[in-house]
N, C-alpha and C positions, 0 to 999 in steps of 0.2 A: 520557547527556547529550543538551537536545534539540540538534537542529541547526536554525540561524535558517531563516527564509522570504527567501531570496532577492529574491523581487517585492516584498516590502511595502512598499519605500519608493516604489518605481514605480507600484502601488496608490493610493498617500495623497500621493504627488505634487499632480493635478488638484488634490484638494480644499485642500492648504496653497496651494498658487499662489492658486485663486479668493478660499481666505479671505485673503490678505494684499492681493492688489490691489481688493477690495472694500473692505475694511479704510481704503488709502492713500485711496480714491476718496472715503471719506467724509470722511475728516478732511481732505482738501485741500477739499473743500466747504465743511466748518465754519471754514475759516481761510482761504475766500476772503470778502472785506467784498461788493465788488461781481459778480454773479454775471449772462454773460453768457448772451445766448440761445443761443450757439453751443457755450458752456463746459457749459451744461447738458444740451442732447443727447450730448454727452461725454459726461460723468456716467454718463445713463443708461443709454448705448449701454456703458460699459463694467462697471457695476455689474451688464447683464445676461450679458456676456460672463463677469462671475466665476461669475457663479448655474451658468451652463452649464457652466464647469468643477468646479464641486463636484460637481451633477449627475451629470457624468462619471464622476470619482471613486467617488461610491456608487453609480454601475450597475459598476462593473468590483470592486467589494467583492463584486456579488452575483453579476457571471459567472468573475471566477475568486475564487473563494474562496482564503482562506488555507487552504496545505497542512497535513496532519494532523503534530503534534509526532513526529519518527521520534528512536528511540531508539540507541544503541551497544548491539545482543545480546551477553548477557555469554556467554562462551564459549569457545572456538577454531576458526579456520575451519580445516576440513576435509574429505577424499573419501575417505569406504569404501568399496567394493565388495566382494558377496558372492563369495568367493575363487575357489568350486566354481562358479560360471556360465560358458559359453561365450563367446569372445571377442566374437562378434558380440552380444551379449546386453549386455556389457558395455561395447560401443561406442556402444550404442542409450542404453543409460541416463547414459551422458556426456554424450551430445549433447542430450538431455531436459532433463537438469538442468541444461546449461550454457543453454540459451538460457530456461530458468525465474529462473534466476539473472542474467541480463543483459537482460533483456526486458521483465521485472515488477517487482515488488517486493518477490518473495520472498527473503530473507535465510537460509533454513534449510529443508531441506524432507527428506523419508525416503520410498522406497518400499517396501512392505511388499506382501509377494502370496504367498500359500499359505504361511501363518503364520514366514514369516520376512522378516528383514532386506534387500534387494537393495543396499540404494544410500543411504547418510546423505550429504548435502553441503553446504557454506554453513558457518555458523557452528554448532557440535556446542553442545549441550547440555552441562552440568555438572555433578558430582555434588554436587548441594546438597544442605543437611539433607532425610532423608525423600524424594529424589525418587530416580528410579531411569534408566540409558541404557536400560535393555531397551523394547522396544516389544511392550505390554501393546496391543490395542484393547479400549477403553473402550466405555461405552455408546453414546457419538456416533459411535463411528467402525465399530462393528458397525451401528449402524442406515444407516449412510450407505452400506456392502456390500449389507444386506437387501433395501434399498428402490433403488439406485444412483442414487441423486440425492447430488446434491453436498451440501454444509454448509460457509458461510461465518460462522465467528463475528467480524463486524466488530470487536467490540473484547474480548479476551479475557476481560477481568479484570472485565468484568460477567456471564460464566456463570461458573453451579455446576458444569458440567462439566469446566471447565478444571484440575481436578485432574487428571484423564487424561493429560494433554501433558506430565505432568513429564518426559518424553523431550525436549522442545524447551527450547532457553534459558527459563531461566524469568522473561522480562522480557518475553517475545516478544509482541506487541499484538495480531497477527490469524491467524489458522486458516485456511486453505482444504481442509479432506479432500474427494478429488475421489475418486471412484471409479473401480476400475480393474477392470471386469466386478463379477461377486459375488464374487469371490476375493483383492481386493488395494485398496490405498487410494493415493492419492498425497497425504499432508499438508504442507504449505506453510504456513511461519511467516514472519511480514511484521514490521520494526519499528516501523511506524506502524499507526495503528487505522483504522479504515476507506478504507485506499488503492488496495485492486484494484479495479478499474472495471468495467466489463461486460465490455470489450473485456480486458481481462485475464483474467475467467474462461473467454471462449470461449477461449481461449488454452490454458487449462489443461482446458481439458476436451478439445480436438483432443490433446492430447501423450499426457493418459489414453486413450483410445482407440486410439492409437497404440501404446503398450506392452501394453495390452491384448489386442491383434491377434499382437504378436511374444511376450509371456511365455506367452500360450493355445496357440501353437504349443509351445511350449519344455515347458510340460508334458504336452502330449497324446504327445510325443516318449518324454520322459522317464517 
């Protein structure tokens, strides 16, 4: 279900004020008989004062934009960890996800690194007709290891690759697989379609780097 846009009415404010006092200004004109010199720089001075407010109005439509429709992931929220890790290992990816999860917009997210599981948290995926919990890397998410550059799909449900993710809610709106060295991915699922911002993905690209630096030790150990 969506959830409303908090500002919109503060958005579309200006513009209803300007149109309703432009509105009165006119028609007290039309149903004044006799119309003074003084009544009339009224007028005008206030007919432009609405202009300005509408103005206002559609410049604040085009600097904040209405927010993207966010969804309810269908689901259940929860934290797995992979059982056999080191405590410290498993501290590291609590505090990862917890401020991935309170900081952005990600609703759901998995770490995966030298083809297994670490870390599922957020809202878990479900087993729906034909999808599966295992975490398969698909084509996008092998290529995103190959080459380690990230891959943001803004809105899901316009790629053909999004058969891959059947691991994530399957409602989920956006993707972020961030890489984590060539060995491991961090995927992030958002309920809204194009909501991570720049400053969000620098975000998730310092956290991947960061695990990166502690899971490379952990297997050069191991």
């Amino acid at each position: 279900m969506a959830k409303p846009d908090q500002n919109q009415v503060l958005r579309q404010l200006p513009i209803a004020v300007g149109v309703v006092a432009g509105s009165l200004l006119m028609l007290n004109r039309l149903l004044t008989p006799d119309l003074t010199a003084s009544q009339a720089r009224s007028d005008a001075l206030g007919i432009i004062l609405s202009a300005l407010l509408i103005l206002t109005g559609l410049l604040w439509q085009r600097i904040q934009p209405k927010l993207p429709d966010a969804v309810d992931l269908v689901g259940e929220e929860g934290f797995e960890l992979e059982p056999t890790l080191p405590d410290a290992i498993k501290t590291e990816l609590a505090w990862a996800s917890h401020l991935l999860l309170t900081n952005t917009v990600t609703r759901s997210l998995i770490v995966w690194y030298d083809g297994r599981v670490l870390l599922r948290r957020g809202i878990l995926g479900t087993h729906a007709e034909g999808a599966s919990l295992e975490v398969k890397p698909g084509a996008i998410v092998q290529r995103v290891m190959s080459t380690q550059k990230p891959v943001y799909l803004v809105k899901l449900d316009l790629y053909p690759g999004r058969v891959e993710f059947d691991y994530l809610p399957e409602n989920t709106q956006g993707v972020i697989c961030q890489p984590i060295g060539d060995r491991g991915v961090l995927i992030l699922g958002a309920n809204a379609p194009r909501s991570y911002t720049q400053q969000d993905e620098n975000w998730v690209a310092g956290i991947a780097d960061k695990l990166d630096n502690t899971l490379g030790s952990l297997a050069s150990v191991s």
